[in-house]
LODRENZA-978046 format. One record per residue (C-alpha): chain; x, y, z; residue number from 1. Coordinates in steps of 0.1 Angstrom, whole numbers, padded with zeros to 4 digits. Layout:
BEGIN
+-------+-------+-------+-------+--------+
| lumdo |    xx |    yy |    zz | kolmar |
+-------+-------+-------+-------+--------+
|     A |     X |     Y |     Z |    NUM |
...
+-------+-------+-------+-------+--------+
This chain:
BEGIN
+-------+-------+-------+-------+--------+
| lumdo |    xx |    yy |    zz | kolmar |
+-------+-------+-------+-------+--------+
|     A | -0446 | -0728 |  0928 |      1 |
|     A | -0417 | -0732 |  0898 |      2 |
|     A | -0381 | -0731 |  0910 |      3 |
|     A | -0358 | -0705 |  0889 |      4 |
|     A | -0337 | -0725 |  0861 |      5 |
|     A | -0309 | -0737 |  0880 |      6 |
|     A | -0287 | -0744 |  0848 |      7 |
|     A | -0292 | -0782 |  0851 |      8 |
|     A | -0305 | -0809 |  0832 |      9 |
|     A | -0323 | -0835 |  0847 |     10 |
|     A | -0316 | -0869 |  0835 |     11 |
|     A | -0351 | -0883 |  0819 |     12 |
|     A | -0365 | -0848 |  0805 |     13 |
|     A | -0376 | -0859 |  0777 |     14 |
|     A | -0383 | -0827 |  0765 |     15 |
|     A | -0348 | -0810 |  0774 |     16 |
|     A | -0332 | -0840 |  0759 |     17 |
|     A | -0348 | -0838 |  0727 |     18 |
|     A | -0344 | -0800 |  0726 |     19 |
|     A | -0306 | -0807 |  0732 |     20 |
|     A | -0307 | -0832 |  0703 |     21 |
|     A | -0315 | -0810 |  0679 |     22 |
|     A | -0294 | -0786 |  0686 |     23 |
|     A | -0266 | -0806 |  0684 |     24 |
|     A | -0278 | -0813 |  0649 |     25 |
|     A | -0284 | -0778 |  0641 |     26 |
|     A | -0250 | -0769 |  0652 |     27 |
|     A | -0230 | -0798 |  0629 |     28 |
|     A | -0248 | -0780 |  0600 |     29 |
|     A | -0239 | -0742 |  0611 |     30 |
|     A | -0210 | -0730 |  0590 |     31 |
|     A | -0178 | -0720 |  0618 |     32 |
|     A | -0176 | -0686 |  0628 |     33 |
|     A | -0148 | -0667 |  0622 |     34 |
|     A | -0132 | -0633 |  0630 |     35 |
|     A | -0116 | -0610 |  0601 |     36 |
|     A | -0092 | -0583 |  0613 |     37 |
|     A | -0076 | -0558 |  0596 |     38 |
|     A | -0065 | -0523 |  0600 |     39 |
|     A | -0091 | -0496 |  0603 |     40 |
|     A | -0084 | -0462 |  0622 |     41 |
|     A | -0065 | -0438 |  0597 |     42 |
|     A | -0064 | -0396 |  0598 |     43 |
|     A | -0076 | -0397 |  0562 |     44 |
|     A | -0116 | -0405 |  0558 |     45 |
|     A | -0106 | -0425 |  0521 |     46 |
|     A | -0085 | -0446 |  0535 |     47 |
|     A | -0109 | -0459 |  0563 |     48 |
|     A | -0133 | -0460 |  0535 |     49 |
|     A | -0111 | -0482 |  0515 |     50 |
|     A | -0099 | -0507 |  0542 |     51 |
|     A | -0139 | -0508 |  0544 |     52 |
|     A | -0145 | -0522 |  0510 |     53 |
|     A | -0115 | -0547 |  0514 |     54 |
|     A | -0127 | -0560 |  0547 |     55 |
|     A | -0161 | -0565 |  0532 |     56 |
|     A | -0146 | -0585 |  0498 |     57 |
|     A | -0126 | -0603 |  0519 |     58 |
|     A | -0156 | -0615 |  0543 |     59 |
|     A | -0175 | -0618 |  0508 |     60 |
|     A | -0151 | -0645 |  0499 |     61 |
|     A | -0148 | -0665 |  0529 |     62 |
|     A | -0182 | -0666 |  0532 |     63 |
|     A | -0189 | -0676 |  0492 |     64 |
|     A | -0154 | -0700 |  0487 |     65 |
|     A | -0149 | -0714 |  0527 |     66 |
|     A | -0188 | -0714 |  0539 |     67 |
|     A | -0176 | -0696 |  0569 |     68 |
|     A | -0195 | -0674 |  0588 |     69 |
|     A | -0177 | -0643 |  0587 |     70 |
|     A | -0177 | -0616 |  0620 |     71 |
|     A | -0157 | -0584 |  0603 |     72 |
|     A | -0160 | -0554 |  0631 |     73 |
|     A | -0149 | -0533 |  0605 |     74 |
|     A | -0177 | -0540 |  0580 |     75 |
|     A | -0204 | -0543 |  0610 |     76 |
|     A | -0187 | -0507 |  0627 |     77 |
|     A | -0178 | -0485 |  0599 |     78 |
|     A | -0213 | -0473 |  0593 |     79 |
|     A | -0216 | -0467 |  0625 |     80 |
|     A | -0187 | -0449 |  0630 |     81 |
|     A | -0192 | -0424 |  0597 |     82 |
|     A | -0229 | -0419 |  0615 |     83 |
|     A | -0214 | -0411 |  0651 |     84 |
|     A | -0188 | -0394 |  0633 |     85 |
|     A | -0161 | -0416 |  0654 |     86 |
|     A | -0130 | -0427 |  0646 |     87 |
|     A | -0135 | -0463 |  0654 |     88 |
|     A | -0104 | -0466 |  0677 |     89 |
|     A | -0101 | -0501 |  0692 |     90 |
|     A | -0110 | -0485 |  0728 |     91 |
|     A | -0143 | -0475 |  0711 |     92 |
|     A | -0151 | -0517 |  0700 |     93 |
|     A | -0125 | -0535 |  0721 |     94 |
|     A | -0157 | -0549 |  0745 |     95 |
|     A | -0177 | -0561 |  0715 |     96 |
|     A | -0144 | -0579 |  0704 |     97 |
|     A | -0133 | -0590 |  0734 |     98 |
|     A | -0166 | -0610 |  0731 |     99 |
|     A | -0169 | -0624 |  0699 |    100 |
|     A | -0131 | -0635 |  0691 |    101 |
|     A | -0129 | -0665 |  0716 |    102 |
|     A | -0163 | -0677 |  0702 |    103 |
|     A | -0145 | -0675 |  0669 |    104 |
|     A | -0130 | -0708 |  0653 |    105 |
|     A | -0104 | -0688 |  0636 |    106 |
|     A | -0086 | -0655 |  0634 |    107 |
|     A | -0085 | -0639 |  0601 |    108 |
|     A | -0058 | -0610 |  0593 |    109 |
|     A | -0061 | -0591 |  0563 |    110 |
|     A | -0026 | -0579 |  0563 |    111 |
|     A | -0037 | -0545 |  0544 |    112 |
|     A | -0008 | -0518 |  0547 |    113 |
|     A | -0006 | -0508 |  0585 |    114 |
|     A | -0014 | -0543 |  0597 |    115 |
|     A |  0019 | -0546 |  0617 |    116 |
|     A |  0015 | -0510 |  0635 |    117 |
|     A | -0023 | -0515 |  0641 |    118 |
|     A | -0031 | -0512 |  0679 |    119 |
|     A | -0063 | -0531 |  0672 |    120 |
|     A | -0049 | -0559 |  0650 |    121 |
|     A | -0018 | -0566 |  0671 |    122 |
|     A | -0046 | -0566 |  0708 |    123 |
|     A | -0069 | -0592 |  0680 |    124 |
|     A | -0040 | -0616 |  0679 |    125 |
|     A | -0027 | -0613 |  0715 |    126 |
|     A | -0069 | -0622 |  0725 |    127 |
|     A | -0069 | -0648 |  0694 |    128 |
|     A | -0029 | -0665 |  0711 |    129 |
|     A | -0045 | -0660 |  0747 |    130 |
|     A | -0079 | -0678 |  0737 |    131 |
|     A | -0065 | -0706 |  0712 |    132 |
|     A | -0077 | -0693 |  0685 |    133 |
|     A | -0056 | -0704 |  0653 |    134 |
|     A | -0045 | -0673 |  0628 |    135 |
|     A | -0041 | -0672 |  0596 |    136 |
|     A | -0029 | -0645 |  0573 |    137 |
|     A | -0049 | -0632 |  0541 |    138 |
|     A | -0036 | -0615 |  0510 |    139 |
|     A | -0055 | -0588 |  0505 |    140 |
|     A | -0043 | -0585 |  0463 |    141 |
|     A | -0068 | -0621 |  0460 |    142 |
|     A | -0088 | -0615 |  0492 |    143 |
|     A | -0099 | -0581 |  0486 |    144 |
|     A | -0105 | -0583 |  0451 |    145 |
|     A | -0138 | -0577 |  0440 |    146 |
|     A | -0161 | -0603 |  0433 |    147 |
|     A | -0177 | -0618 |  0399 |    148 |
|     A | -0207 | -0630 |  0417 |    149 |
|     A | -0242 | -0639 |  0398 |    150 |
|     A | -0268 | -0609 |  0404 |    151 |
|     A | -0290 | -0620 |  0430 |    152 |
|     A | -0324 | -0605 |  0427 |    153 |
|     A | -0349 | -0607 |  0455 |    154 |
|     A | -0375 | -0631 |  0441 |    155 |
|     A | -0346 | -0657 |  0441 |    156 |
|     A | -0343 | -0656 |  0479 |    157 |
+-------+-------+-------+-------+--------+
């Protein structure tokens, strides 16, 4: 009868070893992960719009001029938020957050007007401080700029 997977690695599985191997390999060639906050939740629907587009430029650009894997909650939430019609509070996506930051290998903040006042932004940077995570500030007037990028059509991919 198999025992459950007790989390251990026997020395002299070949197979596990191997397995382990390759990841490692797979993992040196990954592009880091990185978190991009900015402010989001606004009484007026345009301006959660617009911090929208800037938060997906700005992940654009780190992903195109750093090679970095960008996690934006904004651009990954505010669709679902204009479908649930929600305001997309940081109570609403705090446990999603809460998650993905520490795996992060850096905190991004695009410091769009309201940064400083932001409930979500300032709780981003007291996880990113209480996880290690270094921060770095992003202009928004280069970050946030739209982007002259080749058309891509599908037959290229």
């Amino acid at each position: 009868m198999n025992q459950p997977y007790d989390g251990q690695i026997r020395a002299g599985d070949a197979a596990v070893e191997a397995a382990l191997v390759s990841a490692r390999a797979d993992a040196a060639d990954t592009p880091p992960l990185v978190y991009l906050a900015a402010p989001y939740s606004h009484p007026n629907l345009r301006v959660r719009a617009a911090r929208y587009r800037a938060c997906n430029r700005a992940a654009g650009r780190l992903w195109l001029e750093r090679r970095q894997l960008p996690f934006s909650p904004i651009t990954h939430s505010h669709p679902v938020c204009v479908f649930a019609r929600s305001a997309g509070t940081w109570a609403e996506w705090s446990a999603l957050d809460r998650v993905v930051l520490p795996a992060c290998r850096r905190l991004y903040v695009l410091t769009l007007p309201g940064y400083l006042a932001s409930v979500g932004v300032q709780a981003e940077l007291e996880l990113a401080h209480d996880a290690g995570v270094p921060v770095e500030e992003l202009d928004p007037a280069y970050w946030s700029a739209p982007i002259d990028v080749p058309t891509m059509h599908w037959g290229a991919l």
